[in-house]
ZAMARGU-4260 file (C-alpha; in steps of 0.2 Angstrom, whole numbers, plus 5000, padded with zeros to 4 digits):
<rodrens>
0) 4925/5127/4855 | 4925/5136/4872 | 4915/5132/4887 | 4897/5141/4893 | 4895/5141/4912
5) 4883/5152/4919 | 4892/5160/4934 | 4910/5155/4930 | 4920/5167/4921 | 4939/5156/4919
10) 4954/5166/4913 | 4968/5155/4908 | 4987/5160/4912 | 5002/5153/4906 | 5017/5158/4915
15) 5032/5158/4902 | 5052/5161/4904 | 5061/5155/4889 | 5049/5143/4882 | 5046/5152/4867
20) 5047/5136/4852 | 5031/5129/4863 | 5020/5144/4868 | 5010/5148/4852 | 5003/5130/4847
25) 5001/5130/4867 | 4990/5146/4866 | 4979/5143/4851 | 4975/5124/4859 | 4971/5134/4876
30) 4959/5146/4867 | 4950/5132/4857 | 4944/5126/4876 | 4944/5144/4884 | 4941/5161/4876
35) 4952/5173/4888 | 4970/5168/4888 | 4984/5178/4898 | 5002/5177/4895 | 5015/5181/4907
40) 5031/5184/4900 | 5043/5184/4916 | 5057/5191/4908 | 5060/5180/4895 | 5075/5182/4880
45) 5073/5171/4870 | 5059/5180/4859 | 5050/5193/4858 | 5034/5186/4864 | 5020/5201/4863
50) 5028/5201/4845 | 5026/5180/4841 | 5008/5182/4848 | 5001/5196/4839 | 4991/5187/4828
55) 4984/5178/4841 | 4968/5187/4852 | 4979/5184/4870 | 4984/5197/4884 | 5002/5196/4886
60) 5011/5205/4901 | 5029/5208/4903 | 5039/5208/4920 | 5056/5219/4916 | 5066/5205/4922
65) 5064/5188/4928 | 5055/5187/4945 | 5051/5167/4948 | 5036/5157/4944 | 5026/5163/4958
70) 5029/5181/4956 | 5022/5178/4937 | 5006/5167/4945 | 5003/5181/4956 | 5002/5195/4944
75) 4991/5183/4935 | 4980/5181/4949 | 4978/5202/4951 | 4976/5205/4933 | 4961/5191/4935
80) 4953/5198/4950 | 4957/5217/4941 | 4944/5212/4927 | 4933/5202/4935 | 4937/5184/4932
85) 4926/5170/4943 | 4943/5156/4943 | 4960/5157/4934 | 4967/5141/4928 | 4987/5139/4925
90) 4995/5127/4914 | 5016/5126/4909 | 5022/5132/4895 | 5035/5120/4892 | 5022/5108/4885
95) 5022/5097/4899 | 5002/5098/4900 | 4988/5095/4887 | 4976/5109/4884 | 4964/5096/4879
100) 4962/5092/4899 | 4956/5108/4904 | 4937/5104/4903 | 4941/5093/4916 | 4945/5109/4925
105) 4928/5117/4919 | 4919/5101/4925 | 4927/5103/4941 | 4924/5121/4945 | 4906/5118/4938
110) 4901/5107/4951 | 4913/5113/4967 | 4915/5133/4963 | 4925/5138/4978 | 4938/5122/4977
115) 4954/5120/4974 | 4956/5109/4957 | 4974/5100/4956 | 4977/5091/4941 | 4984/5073/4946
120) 5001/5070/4933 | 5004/5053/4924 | 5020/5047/4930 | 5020/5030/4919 | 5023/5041/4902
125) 5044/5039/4899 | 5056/5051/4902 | 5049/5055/4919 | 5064/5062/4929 | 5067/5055/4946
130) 5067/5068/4954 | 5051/5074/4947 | 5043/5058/4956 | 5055/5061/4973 | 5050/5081/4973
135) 5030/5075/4973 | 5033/5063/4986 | 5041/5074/4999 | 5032/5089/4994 | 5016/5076/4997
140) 5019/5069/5012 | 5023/5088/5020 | 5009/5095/5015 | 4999/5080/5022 | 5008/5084/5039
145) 5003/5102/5039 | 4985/5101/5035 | 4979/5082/5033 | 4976/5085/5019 | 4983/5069/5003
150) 4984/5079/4987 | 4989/5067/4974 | 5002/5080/4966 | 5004/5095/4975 | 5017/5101/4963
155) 5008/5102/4946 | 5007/5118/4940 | 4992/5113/4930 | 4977/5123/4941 | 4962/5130/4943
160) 4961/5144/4959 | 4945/5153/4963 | 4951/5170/4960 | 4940/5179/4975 | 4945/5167/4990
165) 4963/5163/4985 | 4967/5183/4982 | 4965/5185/5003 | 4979/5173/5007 | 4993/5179/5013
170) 5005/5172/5002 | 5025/5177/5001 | 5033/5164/4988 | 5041/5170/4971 | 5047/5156/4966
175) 5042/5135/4962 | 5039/5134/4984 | 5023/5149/4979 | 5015/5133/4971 | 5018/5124/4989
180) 5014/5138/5000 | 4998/5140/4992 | 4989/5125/4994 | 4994/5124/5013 | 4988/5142/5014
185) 4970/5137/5004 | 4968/5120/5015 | 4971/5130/5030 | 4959/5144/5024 | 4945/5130/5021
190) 4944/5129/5004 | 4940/5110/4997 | 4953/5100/4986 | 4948/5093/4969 | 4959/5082/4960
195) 4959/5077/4939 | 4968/5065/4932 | 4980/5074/4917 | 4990/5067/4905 | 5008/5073/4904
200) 5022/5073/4893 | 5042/5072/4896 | 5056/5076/4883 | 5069/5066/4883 | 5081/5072/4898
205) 5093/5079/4882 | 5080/5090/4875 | 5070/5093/4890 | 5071/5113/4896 | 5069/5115/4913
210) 5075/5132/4924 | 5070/5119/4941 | 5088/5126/4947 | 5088/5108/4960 | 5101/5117/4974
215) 5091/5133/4978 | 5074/5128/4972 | 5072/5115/4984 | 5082/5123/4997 | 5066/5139/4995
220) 5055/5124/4996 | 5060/5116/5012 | 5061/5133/5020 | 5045/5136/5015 | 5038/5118/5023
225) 5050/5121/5037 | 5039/5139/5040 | 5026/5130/5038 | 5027/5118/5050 | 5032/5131/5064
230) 5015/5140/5061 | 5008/5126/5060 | 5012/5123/5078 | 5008/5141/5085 | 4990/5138/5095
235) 4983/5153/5086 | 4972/5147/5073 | 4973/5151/5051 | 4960/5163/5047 | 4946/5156/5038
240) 4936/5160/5023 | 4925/5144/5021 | 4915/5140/5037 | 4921/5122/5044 | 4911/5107/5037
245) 4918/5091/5046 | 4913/5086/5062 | 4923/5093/5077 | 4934/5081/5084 | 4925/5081/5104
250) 4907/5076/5095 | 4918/5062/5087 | 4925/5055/5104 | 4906/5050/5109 | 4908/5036/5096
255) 4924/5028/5106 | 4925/5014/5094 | 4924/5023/5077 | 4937/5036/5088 | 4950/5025/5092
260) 4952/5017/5075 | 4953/5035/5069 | 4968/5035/5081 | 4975/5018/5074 | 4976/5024/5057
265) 4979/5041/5055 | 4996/5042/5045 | 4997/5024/5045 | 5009/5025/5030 | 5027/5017/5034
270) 5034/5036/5032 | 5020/5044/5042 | 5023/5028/5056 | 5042/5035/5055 | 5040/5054/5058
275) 5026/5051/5073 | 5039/5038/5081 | 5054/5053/5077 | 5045/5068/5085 | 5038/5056/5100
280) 5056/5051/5103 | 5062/5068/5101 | 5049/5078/5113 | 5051/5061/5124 | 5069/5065/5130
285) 5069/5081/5132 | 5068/5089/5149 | 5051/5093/5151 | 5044/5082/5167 | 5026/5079/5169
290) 5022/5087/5150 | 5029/5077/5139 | 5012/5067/5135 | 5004/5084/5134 | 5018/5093/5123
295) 5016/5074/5111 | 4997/5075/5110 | 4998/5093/5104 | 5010/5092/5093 | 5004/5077/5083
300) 4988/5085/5084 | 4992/5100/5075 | 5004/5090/5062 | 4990/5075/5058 | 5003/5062/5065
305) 5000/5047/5073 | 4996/5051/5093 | 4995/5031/5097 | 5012/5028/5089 | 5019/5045/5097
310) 5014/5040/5114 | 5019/5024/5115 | 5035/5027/5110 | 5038/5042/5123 | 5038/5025/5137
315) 5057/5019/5130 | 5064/5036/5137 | 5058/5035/5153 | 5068/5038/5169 | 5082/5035/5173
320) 5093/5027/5158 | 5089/5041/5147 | 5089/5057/5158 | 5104/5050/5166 | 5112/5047/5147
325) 5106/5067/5143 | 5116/5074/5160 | 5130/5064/5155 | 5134/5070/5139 | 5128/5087/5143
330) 5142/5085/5155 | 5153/5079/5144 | 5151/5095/5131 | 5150/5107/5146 | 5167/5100/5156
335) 5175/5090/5144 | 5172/5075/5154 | 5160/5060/5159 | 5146/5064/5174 | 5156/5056/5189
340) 5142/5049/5194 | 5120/5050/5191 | 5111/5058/5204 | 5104/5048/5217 | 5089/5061/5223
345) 5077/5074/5215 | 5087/5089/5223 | 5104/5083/5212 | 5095/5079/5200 | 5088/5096/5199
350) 5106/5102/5202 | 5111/5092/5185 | 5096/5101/5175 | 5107/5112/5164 | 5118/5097/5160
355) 5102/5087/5157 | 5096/5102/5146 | 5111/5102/5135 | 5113/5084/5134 | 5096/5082/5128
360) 5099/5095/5110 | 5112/5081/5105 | 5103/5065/5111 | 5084/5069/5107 | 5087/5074/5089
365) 5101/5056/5088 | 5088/5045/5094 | 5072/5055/5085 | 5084/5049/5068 | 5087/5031/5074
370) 5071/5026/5080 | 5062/5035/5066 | 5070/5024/5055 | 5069/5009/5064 | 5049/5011/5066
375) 5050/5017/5047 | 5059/5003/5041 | 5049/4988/5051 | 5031/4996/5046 | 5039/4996/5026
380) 5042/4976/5030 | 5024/4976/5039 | 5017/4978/5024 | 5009/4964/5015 | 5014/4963/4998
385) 5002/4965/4983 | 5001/4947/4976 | 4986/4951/4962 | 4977/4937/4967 | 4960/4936/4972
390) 4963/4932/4991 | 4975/4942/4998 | 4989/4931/5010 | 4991/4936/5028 | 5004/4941/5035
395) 5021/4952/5028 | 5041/4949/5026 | 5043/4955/5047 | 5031/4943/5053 | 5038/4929/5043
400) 5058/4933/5049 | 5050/4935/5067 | 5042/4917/5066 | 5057/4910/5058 | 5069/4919/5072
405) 5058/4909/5085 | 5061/4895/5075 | 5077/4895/5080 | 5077/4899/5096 | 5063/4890/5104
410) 5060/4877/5090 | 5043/4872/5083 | 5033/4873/5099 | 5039/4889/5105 | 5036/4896/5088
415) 5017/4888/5088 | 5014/4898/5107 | 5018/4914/5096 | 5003/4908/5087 | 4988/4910/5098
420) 4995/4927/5099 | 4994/4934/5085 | 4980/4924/5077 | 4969/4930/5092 | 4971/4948/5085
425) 4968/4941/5065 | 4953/4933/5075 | 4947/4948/5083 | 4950/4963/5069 | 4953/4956/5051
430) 4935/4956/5045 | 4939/4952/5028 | 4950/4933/5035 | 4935/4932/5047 | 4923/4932/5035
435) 4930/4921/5023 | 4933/4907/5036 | 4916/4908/5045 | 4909/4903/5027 | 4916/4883/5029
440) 4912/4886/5049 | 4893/4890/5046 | 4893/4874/5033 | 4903/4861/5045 | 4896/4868/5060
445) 4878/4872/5055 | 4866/4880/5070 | 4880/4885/5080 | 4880/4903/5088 | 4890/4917/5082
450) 4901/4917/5098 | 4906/4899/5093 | 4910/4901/5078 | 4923/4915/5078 | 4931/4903/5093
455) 4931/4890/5079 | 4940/4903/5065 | 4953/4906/5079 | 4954/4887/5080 | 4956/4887/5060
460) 4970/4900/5059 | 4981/4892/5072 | 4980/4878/5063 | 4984/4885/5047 | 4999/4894/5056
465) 5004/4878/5061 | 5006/4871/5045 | 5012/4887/5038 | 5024/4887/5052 | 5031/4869/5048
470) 5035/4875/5028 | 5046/4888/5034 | 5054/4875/5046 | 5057/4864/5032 | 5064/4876/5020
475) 5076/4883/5034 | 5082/4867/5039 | 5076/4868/5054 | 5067/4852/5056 | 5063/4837/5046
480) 5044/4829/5044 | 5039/4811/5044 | 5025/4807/5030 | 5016/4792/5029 | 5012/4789/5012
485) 5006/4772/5010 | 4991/4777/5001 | 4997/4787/4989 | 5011/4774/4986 | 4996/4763/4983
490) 4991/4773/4970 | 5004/4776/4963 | 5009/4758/4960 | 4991/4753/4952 | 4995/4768/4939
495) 5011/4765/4934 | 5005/4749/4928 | 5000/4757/4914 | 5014/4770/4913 | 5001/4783/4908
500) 5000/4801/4916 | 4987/4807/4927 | 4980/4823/4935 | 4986/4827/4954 | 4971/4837/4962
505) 4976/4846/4977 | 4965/4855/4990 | 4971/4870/5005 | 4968/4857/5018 | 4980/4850/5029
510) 5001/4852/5024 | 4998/4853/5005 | 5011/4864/5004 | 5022/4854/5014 | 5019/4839/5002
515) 5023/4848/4985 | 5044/4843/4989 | 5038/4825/4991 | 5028/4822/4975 | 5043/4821/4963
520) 5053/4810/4976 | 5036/4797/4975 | 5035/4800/4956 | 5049/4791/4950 | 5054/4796/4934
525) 5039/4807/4930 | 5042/4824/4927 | 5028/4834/4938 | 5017/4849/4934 | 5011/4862/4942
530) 4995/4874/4938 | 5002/4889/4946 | 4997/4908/4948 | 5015/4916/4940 | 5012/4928/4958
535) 5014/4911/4967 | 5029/4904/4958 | 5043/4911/4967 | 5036/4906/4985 | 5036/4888/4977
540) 5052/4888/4969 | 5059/4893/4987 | 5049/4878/4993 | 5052/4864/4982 | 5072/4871/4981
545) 5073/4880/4964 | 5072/4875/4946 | 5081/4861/4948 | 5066/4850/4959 | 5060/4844/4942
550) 5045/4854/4944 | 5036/4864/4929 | 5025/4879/4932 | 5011/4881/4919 | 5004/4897/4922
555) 4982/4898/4919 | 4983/4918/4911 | 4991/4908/4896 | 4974/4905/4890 | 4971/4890/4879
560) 4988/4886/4879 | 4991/4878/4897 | 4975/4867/4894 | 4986/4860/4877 | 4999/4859/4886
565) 4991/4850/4901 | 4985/4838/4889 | 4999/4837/4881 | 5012/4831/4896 | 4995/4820/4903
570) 4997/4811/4885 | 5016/4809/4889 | 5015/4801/4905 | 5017/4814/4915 | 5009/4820/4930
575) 5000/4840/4930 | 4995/4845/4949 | 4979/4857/4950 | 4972/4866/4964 | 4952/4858/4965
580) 4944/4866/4977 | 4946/4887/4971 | 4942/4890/4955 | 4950/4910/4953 | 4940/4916/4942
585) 4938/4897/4930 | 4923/4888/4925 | 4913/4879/4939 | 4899/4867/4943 | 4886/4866/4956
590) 4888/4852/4969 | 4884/4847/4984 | 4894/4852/4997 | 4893/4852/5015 | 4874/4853/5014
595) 4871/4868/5002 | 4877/4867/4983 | 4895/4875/4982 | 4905/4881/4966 | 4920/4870/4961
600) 4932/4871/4947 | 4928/4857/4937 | 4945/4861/4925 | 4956/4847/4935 | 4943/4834/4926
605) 4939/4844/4912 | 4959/4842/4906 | 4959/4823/4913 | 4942/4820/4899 | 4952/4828/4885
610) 4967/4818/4890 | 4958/4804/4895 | 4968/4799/4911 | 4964/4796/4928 | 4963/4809/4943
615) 4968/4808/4961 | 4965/4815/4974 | 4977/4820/4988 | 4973/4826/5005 | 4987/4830/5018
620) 4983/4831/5037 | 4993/4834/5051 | 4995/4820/5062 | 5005/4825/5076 | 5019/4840/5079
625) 5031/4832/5064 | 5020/4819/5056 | 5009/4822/5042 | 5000/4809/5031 | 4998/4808/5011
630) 4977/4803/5009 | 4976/4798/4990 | 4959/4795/4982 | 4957/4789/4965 | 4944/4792/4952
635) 4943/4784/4935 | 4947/4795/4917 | 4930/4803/4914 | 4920/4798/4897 | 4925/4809/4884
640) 4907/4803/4876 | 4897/4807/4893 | 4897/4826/4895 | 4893/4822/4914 | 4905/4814/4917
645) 4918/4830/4922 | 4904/4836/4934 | 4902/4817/4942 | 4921/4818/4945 | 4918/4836/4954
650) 4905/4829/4964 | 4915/4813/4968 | 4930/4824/4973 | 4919/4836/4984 | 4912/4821/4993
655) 4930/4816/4997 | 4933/4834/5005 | 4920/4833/5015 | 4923/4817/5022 | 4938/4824/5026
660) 4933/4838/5036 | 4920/4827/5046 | 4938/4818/5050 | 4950/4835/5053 | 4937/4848/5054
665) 4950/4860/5058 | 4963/4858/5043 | 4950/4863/5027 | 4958/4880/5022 | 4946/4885/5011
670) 4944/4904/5019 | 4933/4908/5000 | 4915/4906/5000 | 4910/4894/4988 | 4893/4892/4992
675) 4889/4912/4986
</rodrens>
């Protein structure tokens, strides 16, 4: 079944060197999706090829001898514009691609005829080679820094190319870096990106046929981005055969808000953070007074790097440690020994130039490496890690090593000063925390103005550091915490009158977290449970000492099983612990709350009817800069024969929160709207 379009006339072309065991089952699947098939035999010898085919209605050409990949893709790309074909769509022979994909192509020319369409590989099927996955990486992030342009695979060879517009490019690959060169040169050119999705298959890596020769493929290819690049830099602008589209960049500074966080994120990656810092720090040290800002704004400019990174940087290389290190060495190389001394005035230092030149070729491209890396490697840390949980945690594992470095130095209150710090600027730019926490604030606060409240979300998050702040003390040893827990020793003593087991309902307020190593200790003998994310078990693990706490993580993605098996160590005597005041994604009831009905999980009293055993209720304040105090509130076992009764208990627990808030307004860390 081929495919109609009106005015797009596709040839497909498979360029072939030595695949001949896969080529004819590749061509008759190509020519049930498009009528005209081209094969380019690039010298092959291990069949005949124009014999193999000739029952099949396919154009084969023959190079004499083997010319490379892109020499075959070329004379493709002639023969197409020779008889008139609109696009020319490429596809591997080696079986790698499924011909079944190319009316994703089709689609894809149909509605953007002068794009570029990339097909995007799969790279969770087996057997995919590493260096596959690095080659796309680094051929990715180059391509990004020579036109700004993120391509999701730049090196498939599974293609479509508009045969009028990428015939005028000046293009000089022959090999696997044509397929490189080419989108650089089309980006440059104008011409839009268009990406499919493609599925792809790997042979084993003991059958698999490659002639991807790794030494001076991806030496051809590095040359290639390393010419790149270079032109790239050269003020004289690619020729053009699409008009721009995009708004120029001066009609973008009049919006100075929406330009500046253009600036902040611009390669934001931890790779794109590293280069922008490497090339800042290089043009930084060398020898150009006055124009080193100028020379760093260009040239990130033309490479789409980060100019805010880049600049800031250049102010760790300013006179006179690093000149005075340049002549120096410069010295050093030109007569064998150490300058006798730095220049003291602008004419020696002017008479040390030359010495201050050469120094600078050995120690701008050193300290380009080292503080590349260093800014790489701390925005890798920076970032937060994916949890797959609904509400994403703050913070990231540099943060968390800075606060606990402070720890030790300074002790807890030096560490809570680094707080109003750093959640002023959560307070000021993180929408999303900002949003989730001025939910409670509008509720607890009701009538207040807008500037009031996001004083009160700053009040919130230091808070919430503190606690945080005083778990990571705990674990590290670093100080100890005073609990008073008479009430919840109270409690405990009335239940284990009757030795039976009971639900623990916790809530983010106060030092919850801080509490979990003292519930076992106040338990006795009873073994204690907890209804954890398995994305939030290791954290707690850390937190309560291991395995070994006498803890038990029931996971809720189990399904029916965690509520047996919460009924079933209830019915033991034990003790299960459940979060009440999120529900992530669980059954919940409407009560009152604050004012305004709120959703609450109403599992914690659901699994206490089935079990029938009581439920209590444990809040944990902070009560000074080491003390905290254990609040328990109990609730009778709700009816198994009064289907209200689980949603009483919810009501009777929210009313409990909120008098706590009305108490510690600014230790209830709920950050979720549950009044939406």
């Amino acid at each position: 079944m081929s495919v109609e379009l009106h005015s797009v006339k596709p040839l497909c072309a498979i360029p072939v060197y030595n695949h001949a065991a896969t080529l004819a089952p590749l061509v008759r699947q190509c020519r049930e999706q498009i009528a005209d098939v081209l094969v380019v035999d690039d010298g092959s010898t291990d069949a005949d090829l124009a014999a193999l085919l000739a029952g099949e209605a396919v154009t084969v050409i023959r190079h004499a001898e083997n010319r490379g990949k892109g020499a075959a893709l070329l004379t493709a790309l002639s023969y197409a514009r020779e008889q008139g074909f609109s696009h020319l769509v490429t596809i591997d022979a080696d079986g790698q691609h499924a011909p079944s994909d190319l009316p994703l192509f089709m689609e894809a020319i149909r509605r953007t005829p002068e794009a570029l369409v990339v097909g995007v590989r799969d790279f969770s099927v087996p057997n995919v080679p590493q260096s596959s996955q690095f080659g796309r990486s680094f051929s990715n992030f180059w391509i990004a820094i020579e036109t700004g342009i993120v391509c999701a695979d730049t090196q498939c060879g599974y293609r479509a190319y508009p045969v009028g517009l990428v015939s005028q490019l000046p293009l000089s690959g022959r090999h696997y870096d044509f397929e490189v060169e080419i989108l650089t040169r089309a980006f440059w050119a104008g011409l839009p990106l268009a990406e499919v999705p493609v599925a792809t298959w790997y042979a084993p890596s003991g059958e698999r046929i490659t002639h991807f020769r790794k030494g001076r493929d991806n030496l051809l290819i590095t040359h290639t981005h390393a010419k790149l690049v270079l032109r790239r830099l050269c003020p004289w602008p690619a020729r053009r055969l699409l008009p721009r589209t995009k708004k120029q960049a001066w009609r973008q500074m009049l919006r100075p808000a929406a330009f500046i966080r253009k600036l902040l994120h611009e390669s934001a990656t931890p790779v794109g953070l590293g280069v922008s810092a490497g090339v800042g720090t290089l043009l930084a040290v060398l020898p150009i007074p006055g124009l080193h800002s100028l020379a760093i704004l260009y040239v990130t400019a033309r490479l789409n790097l980060n100019k805010v990174m880049a600049l800031a940087i250049q102010n760790l290389f300013v006179p006179p440690f690093t000149p005075g290190l340049c002549m120096g060495v410069g010295h050093l190389i030109l007569h064998g020994c150490w300058i006798p001394q730095f220049p003291r005035s602008t004419q020696e230092l002017f008479a040390c130039f030359n010495e201050w030149a050469v120094g600078s070729l050995v120690v701008a491209p050193v300290f380009a490496v080292i503080f590349g890396a260093l800014i790489y490697k701390a925005s890798a840390l920076m970032q937060p890690k994916p949890t797959g949980a609904p509400d994403v945690q703050r913070g990231n594992a540099l943060g968390f090593w800075f606060f606990r470095t402070a720890l030790r130095l300074t002790g807890l209150r030096g560490a809570y000063g680094l707080l109003y710090f750093v959640c002023a600027y959560y307070a000021a730019l993180d929408r999303t925390a900002v949003a989730a926490a001025d939910a409670y604030v509008r509720h607890r606060f009701p009538g207040r103005s807008c500037g009031w409240r996001r004083f009160a979300v700053y009040r919130l998050f230091i808070s919430q550091g503190k606690c945080l702040i005083d778990r990571h003390a705990h674990n590290a040893g670093v100080r100890t915490f005073e609990f008073d827990s008479r009430s919840l020793l109270e409690v405990y003593r009335k239940l284990n009158e009757t030795k039976g087991g009971f639900v623990l309902l916790l809530a983010h307020a106060g030092g919850w977290q801080l509490a979990l190593p003292h519930l076992r200790q106040l338990s006795g003998d009873r073994p204690v449970s907890l209804l954890m994310r398995e994305a939030e078990t290791p954290d707690v693990r850390e937190h309560v000492r291991g395995d070994d706490a006498g803890f038990h993580v029931i996971p809720p993605d189990a399904g029916p099983g965690c509520v047996v098996e919460m009924v079933t160590r209830l019915q033991r005597g034990e003790i299960v612990s459940i979060m009440g005041d999120r529900s992530y994604g669980g059954q919940t009831v409407d009560v009152p709350f604050l004012g305004a009905a709120a959703h609450f999980p109403v599992s914690a009293f659901a699994v206490a009817r089935a079990a029938q055993c009581p439920v209590v209720a444990l809040f944990v304040p902070k009560t000074g800069v080491t003390s905290y105090r254990n609040e328990a509130v109990l609730f009778d076992a709700p009816s198994r024969d009064d289907r209200q009764s689980s949603r009483r208990g919810v009501g009777a627990f929210a009313d409990a929160l909120a008098e706590f808030t009305q108490r510690y307004p600014y230790q209830s860390f709920l950050f979720s709207d549950i009044w939406k």
